[in-house]
C-alpha positions in Angstrom: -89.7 -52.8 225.4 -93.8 -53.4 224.6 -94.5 -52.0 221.0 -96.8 -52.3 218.4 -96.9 -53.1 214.8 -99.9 -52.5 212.2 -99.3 -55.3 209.7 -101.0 -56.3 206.2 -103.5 -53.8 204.2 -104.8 -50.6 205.5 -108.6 -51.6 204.8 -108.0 -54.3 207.7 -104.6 -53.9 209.4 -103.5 -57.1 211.7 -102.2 -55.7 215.2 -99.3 -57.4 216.4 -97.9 -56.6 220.2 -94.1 -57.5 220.7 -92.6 -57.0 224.5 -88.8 -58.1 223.0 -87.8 -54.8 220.9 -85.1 -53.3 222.4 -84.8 -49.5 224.0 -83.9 -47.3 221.1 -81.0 -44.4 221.6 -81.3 -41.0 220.6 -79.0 -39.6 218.0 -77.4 -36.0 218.2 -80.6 -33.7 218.7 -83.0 -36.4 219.2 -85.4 -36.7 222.1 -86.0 -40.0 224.0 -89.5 -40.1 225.7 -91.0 -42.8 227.8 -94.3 -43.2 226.0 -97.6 -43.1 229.0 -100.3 -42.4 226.3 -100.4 -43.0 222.3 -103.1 -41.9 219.4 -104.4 -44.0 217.0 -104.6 -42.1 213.5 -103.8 -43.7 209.8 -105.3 -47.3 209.2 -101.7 -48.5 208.4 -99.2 -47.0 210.8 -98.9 -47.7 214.9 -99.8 -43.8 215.5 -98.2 -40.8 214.9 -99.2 -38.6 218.3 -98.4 -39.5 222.0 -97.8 -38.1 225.7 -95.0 -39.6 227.9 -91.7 -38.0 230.1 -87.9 -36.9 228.6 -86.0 -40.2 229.5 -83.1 -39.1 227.4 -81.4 -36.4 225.0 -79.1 -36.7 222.3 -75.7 -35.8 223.3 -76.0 -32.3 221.2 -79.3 -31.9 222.1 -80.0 -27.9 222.2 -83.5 -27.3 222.9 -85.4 -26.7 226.4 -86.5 -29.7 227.2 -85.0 -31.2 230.3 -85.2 -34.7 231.5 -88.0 -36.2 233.2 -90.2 -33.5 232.0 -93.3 -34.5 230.8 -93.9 -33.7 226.8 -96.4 -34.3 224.4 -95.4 -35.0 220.9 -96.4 -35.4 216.8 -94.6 -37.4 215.0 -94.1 -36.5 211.2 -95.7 -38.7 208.7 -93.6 -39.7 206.7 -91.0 -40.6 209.6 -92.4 -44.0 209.9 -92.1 -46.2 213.2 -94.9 -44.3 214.8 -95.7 -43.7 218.5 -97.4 -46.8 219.9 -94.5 -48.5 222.2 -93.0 -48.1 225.5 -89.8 -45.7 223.9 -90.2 -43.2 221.0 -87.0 -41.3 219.6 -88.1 -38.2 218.5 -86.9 -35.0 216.8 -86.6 -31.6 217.9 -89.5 -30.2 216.1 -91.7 -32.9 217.2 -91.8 -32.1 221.3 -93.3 -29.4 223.4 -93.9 -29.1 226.7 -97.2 -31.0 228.2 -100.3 -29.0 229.0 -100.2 -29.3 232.5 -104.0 -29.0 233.3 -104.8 -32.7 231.5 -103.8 -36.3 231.7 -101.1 -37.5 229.5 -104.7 -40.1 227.6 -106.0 -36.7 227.1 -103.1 -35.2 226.1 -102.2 -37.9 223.7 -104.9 -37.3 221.6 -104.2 -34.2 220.8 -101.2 -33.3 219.0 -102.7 -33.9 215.4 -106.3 -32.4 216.3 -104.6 -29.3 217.4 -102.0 -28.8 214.8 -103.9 -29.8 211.9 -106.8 -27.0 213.0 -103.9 -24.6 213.7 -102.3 -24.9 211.0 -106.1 -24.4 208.5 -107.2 -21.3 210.6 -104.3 -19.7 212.1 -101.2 -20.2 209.7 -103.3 -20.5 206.1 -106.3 -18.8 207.2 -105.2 -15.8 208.9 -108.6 -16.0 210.5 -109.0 -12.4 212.4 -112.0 -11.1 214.5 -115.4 -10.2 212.4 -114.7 -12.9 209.5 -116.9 -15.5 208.9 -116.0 -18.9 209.0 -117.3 -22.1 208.1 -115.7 -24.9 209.2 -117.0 -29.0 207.9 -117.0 -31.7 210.6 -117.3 -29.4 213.2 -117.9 -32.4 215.4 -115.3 -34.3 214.7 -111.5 -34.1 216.3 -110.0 -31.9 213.9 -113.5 -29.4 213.5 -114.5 -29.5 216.8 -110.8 -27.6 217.8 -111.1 -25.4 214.5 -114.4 -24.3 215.6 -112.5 -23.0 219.4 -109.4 -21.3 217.8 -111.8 -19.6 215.1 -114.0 -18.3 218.1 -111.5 -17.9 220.4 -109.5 -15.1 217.3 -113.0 -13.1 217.2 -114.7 -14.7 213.8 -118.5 -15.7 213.5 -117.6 -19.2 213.3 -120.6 -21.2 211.3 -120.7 -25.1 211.8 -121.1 -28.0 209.1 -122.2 -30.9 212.0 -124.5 -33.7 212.4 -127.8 -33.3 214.6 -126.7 -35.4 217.3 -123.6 -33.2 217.9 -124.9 -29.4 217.6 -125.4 -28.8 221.2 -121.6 -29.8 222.0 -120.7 -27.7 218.5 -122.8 -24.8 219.8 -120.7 -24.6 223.5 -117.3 -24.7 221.7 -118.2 -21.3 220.2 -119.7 -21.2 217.1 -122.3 -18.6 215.9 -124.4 -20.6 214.3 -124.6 -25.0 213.6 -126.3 -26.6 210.7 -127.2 -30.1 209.8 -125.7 -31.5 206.9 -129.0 -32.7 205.6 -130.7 -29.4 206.5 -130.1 -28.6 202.6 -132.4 -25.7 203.0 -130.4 -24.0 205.5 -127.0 -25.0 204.1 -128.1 -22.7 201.1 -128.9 -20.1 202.7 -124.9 -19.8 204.4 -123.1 -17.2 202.4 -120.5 -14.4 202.0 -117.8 -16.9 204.1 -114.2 -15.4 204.4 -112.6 -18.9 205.3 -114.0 -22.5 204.8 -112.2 -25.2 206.6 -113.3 -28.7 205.7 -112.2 -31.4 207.1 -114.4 -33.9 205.4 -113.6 -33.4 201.5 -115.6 -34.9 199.2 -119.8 -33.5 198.1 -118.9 -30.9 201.4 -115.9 -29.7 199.4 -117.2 -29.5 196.6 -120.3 -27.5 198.0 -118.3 -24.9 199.2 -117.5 -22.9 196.5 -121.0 -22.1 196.9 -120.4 -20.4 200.0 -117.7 -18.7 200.3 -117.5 -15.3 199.6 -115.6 -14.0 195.6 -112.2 -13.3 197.4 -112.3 -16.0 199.7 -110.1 -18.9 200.8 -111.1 -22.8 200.7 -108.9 -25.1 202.7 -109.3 -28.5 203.2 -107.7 -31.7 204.8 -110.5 -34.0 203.6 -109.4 -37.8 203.1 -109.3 -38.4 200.0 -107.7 -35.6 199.0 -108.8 -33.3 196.0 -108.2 -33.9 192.5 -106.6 -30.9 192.0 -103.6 -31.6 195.2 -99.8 -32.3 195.3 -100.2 -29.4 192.3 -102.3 -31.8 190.0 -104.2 -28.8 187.8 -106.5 -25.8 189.2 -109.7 -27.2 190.8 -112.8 -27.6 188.3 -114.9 -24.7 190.0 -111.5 -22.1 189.5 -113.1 -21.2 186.4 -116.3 -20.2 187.4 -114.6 -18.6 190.7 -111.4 -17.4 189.5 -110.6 -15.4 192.8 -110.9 -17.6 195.4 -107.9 -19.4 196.9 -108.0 -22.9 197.3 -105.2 -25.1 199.5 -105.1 -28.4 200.6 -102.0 -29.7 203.4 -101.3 -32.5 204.7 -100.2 -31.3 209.0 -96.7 -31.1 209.6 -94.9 -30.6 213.4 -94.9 -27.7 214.5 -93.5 -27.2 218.1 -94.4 -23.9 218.4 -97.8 -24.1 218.1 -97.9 -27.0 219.8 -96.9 -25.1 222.6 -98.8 -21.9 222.1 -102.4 -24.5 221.9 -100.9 -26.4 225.2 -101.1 -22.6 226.7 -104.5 -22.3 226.0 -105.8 -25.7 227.2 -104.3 -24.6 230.7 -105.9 -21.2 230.0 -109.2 -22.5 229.3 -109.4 -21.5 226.3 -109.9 -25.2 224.3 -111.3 -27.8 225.4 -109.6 -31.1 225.1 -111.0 -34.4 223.5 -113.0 -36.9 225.1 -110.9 -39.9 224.5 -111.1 -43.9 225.3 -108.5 -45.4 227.1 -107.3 -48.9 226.3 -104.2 -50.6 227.8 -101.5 -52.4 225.6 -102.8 -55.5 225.9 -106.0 -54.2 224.6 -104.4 -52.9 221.2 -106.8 -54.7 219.2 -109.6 -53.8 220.6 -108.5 -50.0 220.3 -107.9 -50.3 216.9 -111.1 -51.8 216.3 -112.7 -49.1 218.5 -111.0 -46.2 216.7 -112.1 -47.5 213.2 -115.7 -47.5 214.2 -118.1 -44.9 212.8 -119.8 -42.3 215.2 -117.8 -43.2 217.9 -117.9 -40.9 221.1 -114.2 -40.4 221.7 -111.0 -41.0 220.2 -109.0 -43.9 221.4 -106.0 -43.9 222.9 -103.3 -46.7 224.5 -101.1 -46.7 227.2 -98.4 -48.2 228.1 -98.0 -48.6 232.1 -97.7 -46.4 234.9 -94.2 -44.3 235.5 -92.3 -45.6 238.6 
């Protein structure tokens, strides 16, 4: 079957296509899918997100997938192998019904997105209608779906974005965009219930600022906090000893997964503007997905079904 492997250091991974790895087999409750689509996410690992058909179960398979259906899938981190190849075994927990209203490229694109924003507002947050929320990188993958699911539960969502992207920020729902080098108006945000950053960093650090005495910080910026993995409070707990910090690193979650998919085909999110590249292009889509500022997020594919 066609696969790819990300080889050598993540600061500049070699991408090496093989067409000779055999078809894997799926174990007790695992899940077989014929891969259409797969995301590119961390610098050293073939992708953890794709978008493809049941081609098999596990012979004590008990979930409600059925063959041939088409599913959209995240794989968990620390699970290795990753997505990008023809076949991808995968677990229970991992699978969920495609959203039928979009392509499996679009589709592909979006498990992490959508999970990872999940997960900050609705599961840690408990983001409700009339909070305030600031979410960082609101034009990014991960803010620019925070921003919907924060609008779409009833908060005043307020967006950390760049110039160039307020207008799309602004349609997805939230109250009110500012530039990150607007420092005057960036002082002026206040009494926030929820921050969700997604940038780390000066932005995290900045947010203590912002949010309101009894409110909640939660971040999934890269590199991740000092005060992670239960390392020691965070410096600024002193000076704001009732606010609630977390950082999390996503984790499947095939319920949401399928709750999200219900409101793409609602119309309630809109999906990501993604580039498509085909397996023989794998390079190239890595070197397109590591670029800076880039428009849409790339994805791979791997042949038409029959």
């Amino acid at each position: 079957m066609k696969s790819i492997q990300v080889l050598g250091l993540a600061s500049s991974p070699e991408i090496v296509t093989t067409t000779s790895l055999p078809k894997p087999i799926p174990n007790s409750s695992e899940i077989l899918i014929r891969v259409h689509a797969a995301g590119i996410t961390a610098p050293n690992s073939s992708g953890h997100e794709l978008s493809g058909t049941v081609a098999a179960l596990g012979p004590t398979y008990p979930g409600p997938l059925r063959l041939n259906q088409p599913v959209f899938a995240f794989i968990a981190a620390d699970r290795g192998g990753g997505g990008q190849a023809e076949y991808v075994v995968c677990l229970i927990d991992e699978a969920a019904p495609k959203t039928t209203s979009i392509s499996h490229e679009a589709a592909a694109a979006l498990p992490i997105p959508l999970l990872t924003a999940w997960e900050g507002i609705i599961v840690r947050g408990k983001v409700e209608p009339r909070m305030k929320v600031l979410v960082t990188g609101a034009g990014g993958a991960v803010g620019s779906i925070a921003v919907q699911i924060a609008a779409r539960s009833g908060a005043e969502v307020v967006a950390l974005a760049s110039s160039r992207s307020e207008e799309k920020v602004r349609g997805l729902g939230a109250r009110e965009v500012v530039d990150y080098n607007d420092e005057s108006r960036s002082a002026e945000i206040t009494g926030v219930n929820v921050v969700f950053d997604t940038v780390g960093g000066d932005l995290l650090g900045k947010s203590w600022e912002v949010v309101s005495p009894d409110g909640m910080i939660i971040t999934v910026g890269d590199p991740a906090p000092q005060w992670a993995f239960g390392r020691g409070p965070a410096e600024e707990a002193g000076r704001y000893p009732d606010v609630r910090y977390e950082y999390f690193i996503v984790s499947p979650n095939v319920g949401a997964l399928s709750e999200a998919a219900g409101m793409i085909d609602a119309g309630l999110i809109e999906v990501l503007r993604v580039e498509v590249f085909s397996f023989d292009e794998a390079g190239q889509a890595w070197e397109y997905a590591g670029k800076r500022g880039r428009d849409g997020k790339a994805v791979i594919t791997f042949g038409d079904f029959d």
